[in-house]
N, CA, C and O of each residue as an XYZ file, in Angstrom:
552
protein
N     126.030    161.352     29.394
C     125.468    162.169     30.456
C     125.068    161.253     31.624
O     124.642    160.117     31.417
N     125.199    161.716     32.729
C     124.821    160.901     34.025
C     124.176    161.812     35.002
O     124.601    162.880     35.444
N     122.926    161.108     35.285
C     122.413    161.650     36.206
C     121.879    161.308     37.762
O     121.271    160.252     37.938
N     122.057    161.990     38.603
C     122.225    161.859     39.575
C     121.325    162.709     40.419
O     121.325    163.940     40.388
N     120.297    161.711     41.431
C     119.333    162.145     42.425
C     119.457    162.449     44.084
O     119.923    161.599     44.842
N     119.132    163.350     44.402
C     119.154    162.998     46.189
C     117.402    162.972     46.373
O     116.598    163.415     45.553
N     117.151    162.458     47.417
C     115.716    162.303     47.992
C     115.780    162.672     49.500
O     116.395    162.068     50.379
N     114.967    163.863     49.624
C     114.788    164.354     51.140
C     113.412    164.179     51.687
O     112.612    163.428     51.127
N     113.154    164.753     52.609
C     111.211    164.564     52.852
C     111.151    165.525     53.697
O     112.201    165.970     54.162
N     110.014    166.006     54.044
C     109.939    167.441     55.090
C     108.105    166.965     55.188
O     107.446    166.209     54.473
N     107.754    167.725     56.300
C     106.309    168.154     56.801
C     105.856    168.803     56.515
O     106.489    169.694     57.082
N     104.742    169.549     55.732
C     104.075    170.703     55.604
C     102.566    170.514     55.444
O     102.045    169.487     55.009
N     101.856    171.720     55.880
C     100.436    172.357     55.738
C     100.191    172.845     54.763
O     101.082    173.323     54.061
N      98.853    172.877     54.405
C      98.579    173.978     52.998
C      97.436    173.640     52.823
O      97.045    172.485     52.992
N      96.421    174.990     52.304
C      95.182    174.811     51.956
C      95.002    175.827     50.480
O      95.288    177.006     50.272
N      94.505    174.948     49.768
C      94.075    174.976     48.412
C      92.775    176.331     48.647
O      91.626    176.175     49.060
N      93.316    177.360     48.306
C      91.702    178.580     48.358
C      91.914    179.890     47.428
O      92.698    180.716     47.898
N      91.432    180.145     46.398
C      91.737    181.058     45.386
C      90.463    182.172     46.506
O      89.349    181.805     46.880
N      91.198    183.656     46.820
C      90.446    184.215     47.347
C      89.390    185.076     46.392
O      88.677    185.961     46.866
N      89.383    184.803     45.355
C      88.216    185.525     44.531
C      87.168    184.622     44.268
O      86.124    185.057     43.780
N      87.299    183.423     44.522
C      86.240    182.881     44.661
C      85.363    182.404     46.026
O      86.119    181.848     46.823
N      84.330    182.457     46.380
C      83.037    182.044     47.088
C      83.923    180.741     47.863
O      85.026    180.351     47.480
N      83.138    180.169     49.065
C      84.051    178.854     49.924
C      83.184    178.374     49.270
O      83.790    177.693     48.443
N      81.849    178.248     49.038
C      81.324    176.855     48.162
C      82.420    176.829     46.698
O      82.990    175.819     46.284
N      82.515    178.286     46.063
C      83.381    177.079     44.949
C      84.390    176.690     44.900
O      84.783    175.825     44.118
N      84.997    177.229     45.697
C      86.792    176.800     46.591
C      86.539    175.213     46.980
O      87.333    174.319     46.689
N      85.410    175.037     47.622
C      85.017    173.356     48.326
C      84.865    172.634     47.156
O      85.338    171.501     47.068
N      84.173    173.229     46.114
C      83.583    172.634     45.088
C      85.191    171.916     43.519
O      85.187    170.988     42.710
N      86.062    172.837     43.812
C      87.167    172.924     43.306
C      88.057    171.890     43.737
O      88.358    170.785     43.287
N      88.403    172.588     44.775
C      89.535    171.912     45.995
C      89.212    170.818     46.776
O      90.081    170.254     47.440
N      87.762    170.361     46.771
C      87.287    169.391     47.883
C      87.812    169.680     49.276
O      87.514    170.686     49.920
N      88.804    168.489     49.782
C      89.066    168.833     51.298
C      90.318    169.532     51.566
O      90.900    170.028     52.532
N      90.539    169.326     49.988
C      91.907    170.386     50.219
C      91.905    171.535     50.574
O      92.971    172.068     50.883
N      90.731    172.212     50.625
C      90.321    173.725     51.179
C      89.959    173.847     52.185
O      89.537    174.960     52.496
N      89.949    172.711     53.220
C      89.552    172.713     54.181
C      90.118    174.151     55.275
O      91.295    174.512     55.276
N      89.165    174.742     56.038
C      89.288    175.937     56.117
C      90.820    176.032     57.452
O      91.661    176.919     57.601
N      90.623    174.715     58.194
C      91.923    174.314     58.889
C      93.040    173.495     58.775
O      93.638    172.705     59.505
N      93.158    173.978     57.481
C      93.844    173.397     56.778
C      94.171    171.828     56.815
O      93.187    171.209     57.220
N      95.433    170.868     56.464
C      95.794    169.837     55.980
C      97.284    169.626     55.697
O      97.859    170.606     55.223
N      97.934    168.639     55.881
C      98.787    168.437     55.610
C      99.398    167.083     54.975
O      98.750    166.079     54.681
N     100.902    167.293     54.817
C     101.538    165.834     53.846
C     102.675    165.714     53.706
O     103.315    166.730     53.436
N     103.364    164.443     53.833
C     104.298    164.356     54.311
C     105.374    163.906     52.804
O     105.457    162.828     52.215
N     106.125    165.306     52.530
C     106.448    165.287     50.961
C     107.779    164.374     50.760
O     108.633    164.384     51.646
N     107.926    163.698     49.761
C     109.496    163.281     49.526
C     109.992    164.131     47.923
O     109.505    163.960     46.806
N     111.018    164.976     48.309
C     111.449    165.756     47.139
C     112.473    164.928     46.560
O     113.237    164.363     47.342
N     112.627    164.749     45.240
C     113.936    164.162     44.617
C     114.070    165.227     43.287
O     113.305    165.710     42.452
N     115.731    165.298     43.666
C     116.336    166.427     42.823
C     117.239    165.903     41.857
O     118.219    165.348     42.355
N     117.197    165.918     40.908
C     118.385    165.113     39.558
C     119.114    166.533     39.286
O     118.701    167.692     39.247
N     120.520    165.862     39.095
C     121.368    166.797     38.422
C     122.059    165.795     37.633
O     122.174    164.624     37.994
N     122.704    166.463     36.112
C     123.282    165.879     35.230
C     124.487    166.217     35.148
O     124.750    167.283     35.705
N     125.501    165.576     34.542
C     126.387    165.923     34.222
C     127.483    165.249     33.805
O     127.210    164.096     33.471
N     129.174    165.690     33.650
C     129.590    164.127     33.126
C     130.693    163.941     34.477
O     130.905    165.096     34.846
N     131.341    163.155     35.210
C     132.267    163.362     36.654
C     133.257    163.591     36.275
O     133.825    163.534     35.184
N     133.556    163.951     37.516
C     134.763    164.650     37.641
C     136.232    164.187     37.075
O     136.296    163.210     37.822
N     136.800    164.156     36.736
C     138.099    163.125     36.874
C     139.136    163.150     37.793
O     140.201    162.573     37.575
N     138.907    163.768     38.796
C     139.808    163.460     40.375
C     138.755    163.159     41.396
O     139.238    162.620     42.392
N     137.651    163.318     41.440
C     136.150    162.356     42.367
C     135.626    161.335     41.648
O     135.378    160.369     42.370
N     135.356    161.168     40.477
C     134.394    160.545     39.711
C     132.937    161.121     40.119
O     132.079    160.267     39.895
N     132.562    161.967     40.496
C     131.664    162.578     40.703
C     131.200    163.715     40.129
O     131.851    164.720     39.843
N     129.456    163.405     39.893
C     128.759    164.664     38.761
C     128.547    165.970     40.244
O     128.502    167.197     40.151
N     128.483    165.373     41.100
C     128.499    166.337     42.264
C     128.572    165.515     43.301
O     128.203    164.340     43.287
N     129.134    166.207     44.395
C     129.087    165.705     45.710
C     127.838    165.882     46.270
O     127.267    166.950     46.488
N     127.247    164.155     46.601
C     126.345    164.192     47.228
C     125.894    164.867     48.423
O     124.873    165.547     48.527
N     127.138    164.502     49.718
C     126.776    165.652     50.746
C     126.556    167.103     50.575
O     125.794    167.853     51.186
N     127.373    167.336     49.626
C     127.250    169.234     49.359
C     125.625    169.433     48.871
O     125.084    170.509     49.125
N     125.009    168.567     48.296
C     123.706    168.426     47.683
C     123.079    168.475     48.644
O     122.361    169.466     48.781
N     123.086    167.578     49.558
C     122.593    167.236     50.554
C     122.027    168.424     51.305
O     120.843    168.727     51.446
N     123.353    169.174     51.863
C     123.650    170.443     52.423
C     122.352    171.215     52.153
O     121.267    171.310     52.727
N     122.894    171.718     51.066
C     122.363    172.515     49.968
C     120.620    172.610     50.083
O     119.979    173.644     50.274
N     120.043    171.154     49.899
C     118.783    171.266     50.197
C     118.076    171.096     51.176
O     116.850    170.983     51.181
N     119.170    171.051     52.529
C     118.487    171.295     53.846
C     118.314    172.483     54.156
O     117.334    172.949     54.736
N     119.793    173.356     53.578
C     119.504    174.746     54.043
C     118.496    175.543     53.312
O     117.643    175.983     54.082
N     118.294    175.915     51.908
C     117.954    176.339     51.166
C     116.091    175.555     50.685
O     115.196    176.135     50.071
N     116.082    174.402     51.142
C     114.731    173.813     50.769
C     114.298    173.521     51.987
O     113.778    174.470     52.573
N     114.357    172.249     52.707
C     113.794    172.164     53.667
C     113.435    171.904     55.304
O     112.768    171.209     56.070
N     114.787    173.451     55.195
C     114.595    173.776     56.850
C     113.767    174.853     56.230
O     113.381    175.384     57.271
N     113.151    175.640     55.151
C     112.335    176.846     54.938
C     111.121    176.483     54.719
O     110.188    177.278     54.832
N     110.898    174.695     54.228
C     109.602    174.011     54.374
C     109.270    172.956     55.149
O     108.265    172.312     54.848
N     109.840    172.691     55.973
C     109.356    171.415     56.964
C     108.502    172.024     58.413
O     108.694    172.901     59.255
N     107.425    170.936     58.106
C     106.896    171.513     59.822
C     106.430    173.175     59.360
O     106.237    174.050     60.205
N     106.348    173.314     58.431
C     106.129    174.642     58.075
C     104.110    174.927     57.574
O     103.484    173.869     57.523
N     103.559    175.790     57.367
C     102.436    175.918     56.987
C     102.682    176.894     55.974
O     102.880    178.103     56.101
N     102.635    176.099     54.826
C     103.218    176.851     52.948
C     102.427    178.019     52.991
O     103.100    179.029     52.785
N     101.303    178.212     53.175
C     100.812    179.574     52.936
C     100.994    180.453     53.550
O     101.170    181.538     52.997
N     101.029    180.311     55.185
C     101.836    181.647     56.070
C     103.024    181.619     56.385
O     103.491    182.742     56.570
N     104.018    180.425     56.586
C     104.878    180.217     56.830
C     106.199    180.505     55.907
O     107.228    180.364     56.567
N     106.365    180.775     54.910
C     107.227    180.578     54.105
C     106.870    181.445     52.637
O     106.070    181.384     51.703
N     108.386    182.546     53.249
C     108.675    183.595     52.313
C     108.357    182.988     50.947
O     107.142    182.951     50.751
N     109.012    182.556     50.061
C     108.815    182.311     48.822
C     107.442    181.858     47.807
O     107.094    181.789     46.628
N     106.985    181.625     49.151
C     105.168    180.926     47.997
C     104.447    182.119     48.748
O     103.464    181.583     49.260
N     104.432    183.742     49.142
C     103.983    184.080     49.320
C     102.954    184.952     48.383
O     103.624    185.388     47.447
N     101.408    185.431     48.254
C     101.053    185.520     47.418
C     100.270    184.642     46.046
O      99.460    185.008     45.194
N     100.874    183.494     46.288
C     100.331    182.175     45.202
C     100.123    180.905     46.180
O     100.546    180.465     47.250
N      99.227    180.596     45.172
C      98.865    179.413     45.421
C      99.667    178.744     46.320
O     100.713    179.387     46.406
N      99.712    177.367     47.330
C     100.282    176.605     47.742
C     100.004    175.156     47.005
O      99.510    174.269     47.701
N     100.227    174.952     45.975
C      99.574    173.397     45.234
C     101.294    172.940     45.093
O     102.422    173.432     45.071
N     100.623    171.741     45.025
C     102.484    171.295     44.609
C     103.084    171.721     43.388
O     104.312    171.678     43.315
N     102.370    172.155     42.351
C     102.983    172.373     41.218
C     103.555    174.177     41.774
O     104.706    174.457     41.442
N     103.237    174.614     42.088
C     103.814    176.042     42.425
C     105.008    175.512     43.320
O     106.132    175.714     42.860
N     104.916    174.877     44.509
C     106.116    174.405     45.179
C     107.498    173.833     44.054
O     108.438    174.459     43.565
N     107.232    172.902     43.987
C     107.931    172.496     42.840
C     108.683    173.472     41.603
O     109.847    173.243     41.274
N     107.875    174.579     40.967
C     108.393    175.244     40.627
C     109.668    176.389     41.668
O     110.884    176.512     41.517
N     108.887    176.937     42.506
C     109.611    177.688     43.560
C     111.303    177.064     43.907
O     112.365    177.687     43.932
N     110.925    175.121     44.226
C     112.297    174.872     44.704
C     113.419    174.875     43.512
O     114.619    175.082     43.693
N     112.880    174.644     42.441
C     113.327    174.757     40.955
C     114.292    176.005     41.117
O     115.503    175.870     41.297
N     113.694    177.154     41.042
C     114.398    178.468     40.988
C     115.297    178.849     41.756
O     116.341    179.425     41.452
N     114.684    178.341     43.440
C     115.931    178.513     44.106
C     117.029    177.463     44.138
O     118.048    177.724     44.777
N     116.935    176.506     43.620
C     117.886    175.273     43.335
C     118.731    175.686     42.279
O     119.952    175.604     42.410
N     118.200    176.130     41.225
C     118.981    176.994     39.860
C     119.799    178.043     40.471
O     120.707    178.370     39.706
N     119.802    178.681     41.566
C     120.562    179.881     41.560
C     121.456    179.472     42.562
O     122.416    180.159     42.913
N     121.137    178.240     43.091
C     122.104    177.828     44.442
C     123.090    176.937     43.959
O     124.166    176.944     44.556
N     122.947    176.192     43.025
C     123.267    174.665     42.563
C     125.024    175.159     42.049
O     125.941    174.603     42.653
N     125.329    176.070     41.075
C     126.617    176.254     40.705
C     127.413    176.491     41.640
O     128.609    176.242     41.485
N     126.906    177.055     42.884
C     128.439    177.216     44.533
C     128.139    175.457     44.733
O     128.322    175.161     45.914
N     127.821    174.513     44.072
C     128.570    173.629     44.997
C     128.953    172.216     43.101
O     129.460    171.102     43.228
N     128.660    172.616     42.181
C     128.818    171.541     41.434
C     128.792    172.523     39.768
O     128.301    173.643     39.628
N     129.448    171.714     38.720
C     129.103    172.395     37.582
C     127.825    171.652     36.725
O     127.356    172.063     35.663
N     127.479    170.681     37.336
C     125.941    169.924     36.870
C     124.955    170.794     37.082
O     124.765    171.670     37.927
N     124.310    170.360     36.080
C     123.183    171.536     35.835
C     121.838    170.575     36.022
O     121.728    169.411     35.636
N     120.712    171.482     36.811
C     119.389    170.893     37.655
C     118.565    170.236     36.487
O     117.956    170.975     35.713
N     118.525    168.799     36.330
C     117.531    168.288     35.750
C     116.069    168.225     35.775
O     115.195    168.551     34.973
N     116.074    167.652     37.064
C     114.731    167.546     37.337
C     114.245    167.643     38.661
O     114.743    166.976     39.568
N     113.415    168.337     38.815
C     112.531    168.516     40.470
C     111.716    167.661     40.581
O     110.994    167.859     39.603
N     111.238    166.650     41.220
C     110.140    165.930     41.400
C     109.802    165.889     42.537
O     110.718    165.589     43.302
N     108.344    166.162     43.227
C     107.831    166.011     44.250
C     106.836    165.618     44.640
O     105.765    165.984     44.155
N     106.944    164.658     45.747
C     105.834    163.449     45.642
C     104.981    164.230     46.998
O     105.528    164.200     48.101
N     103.412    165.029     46.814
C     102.850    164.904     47.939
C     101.811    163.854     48.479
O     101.151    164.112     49.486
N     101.676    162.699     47.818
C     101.677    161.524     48.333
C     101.944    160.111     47.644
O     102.257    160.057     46.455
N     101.834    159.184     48.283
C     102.707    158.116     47.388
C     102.136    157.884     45.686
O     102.815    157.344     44.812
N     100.607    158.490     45.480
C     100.517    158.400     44.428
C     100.284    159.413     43.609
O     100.316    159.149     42.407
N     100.016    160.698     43.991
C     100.456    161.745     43.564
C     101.712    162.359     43.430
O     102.468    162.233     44.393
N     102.249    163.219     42.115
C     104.096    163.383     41.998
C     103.545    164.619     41.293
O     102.425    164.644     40.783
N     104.614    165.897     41.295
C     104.570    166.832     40.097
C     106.271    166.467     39.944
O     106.959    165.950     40.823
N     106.729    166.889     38.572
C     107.801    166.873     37.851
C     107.752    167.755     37.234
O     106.791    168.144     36.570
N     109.304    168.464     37.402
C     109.647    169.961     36.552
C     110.993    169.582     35.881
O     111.630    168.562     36.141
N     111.282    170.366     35.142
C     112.400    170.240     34.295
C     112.665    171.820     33.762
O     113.493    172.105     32.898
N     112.044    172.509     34.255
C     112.130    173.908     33.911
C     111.806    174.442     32.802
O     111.397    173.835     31.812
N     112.018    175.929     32.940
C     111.174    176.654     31.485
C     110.283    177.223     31.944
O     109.501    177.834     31.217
């Protein structure tokens, strides 16, 4: 099996605020992540796909088509964007990275077979250099 990553990065806003709770315990929770004007971070997504290559490319997928793929579909719908009003898909939930992460997961799963027969390993997304969530689905 071979697997194979692209790494993109995009801009986004987002504030951490469960509306059933009080702003002291949202502050108390979230710290400044709840900040009421919000915050932002500058994400680097890396996407693994597996698979075994081709035998007329040697390729588990074409990188540019990948490429493609997660500009259109990931992040021209999150860059420069503000996750909680901005953008259909996290509407309703949370904006934390682990919900993001899941979200690009799903739409990566339903996009990924029009361009490769490798199947989505892993989502990883770094919202800062030392913070990462990692999905693998399920």
């Amino acid at each position: 099996m071979i697997y194979v990553s692209r790494q993109e990065h995009f801009n986004a806003a987002h504030k951490l605020h469960n509306p059933k709770w009080s702003d002291e315990r949202n502050r108390e929770v979230f710290g400044p992540c709840a900040n009421a004007n919000w915050h932002g971070h500058n994400y680097d997504l890396i996407v693994t796909v597996k698979g075994q290559p081709d035998p007329d490319t040697g390729f588990v997928v074409d990188l540019k088509a990948l490429s493609d793929l997660l500009r259109v579909h990931i992040t021209e719908q999150v860059d420069h964007k503000n996750l909680n009003l901005d953008v259909p898909f996290m509407a309703g939930q949370m904006a934390s990275t682990e919900n993001l992460v899941i979200a690009f997961w799903q739409i990566l799963e339903r996009e990924l077979p029009a361009i490769t027969e490798a199947k989505l390993h892993c989502v990883k997304l770094y919202e800062t250099p030392r913070n990462f969530v990692e999905y693998y689905g399920g």
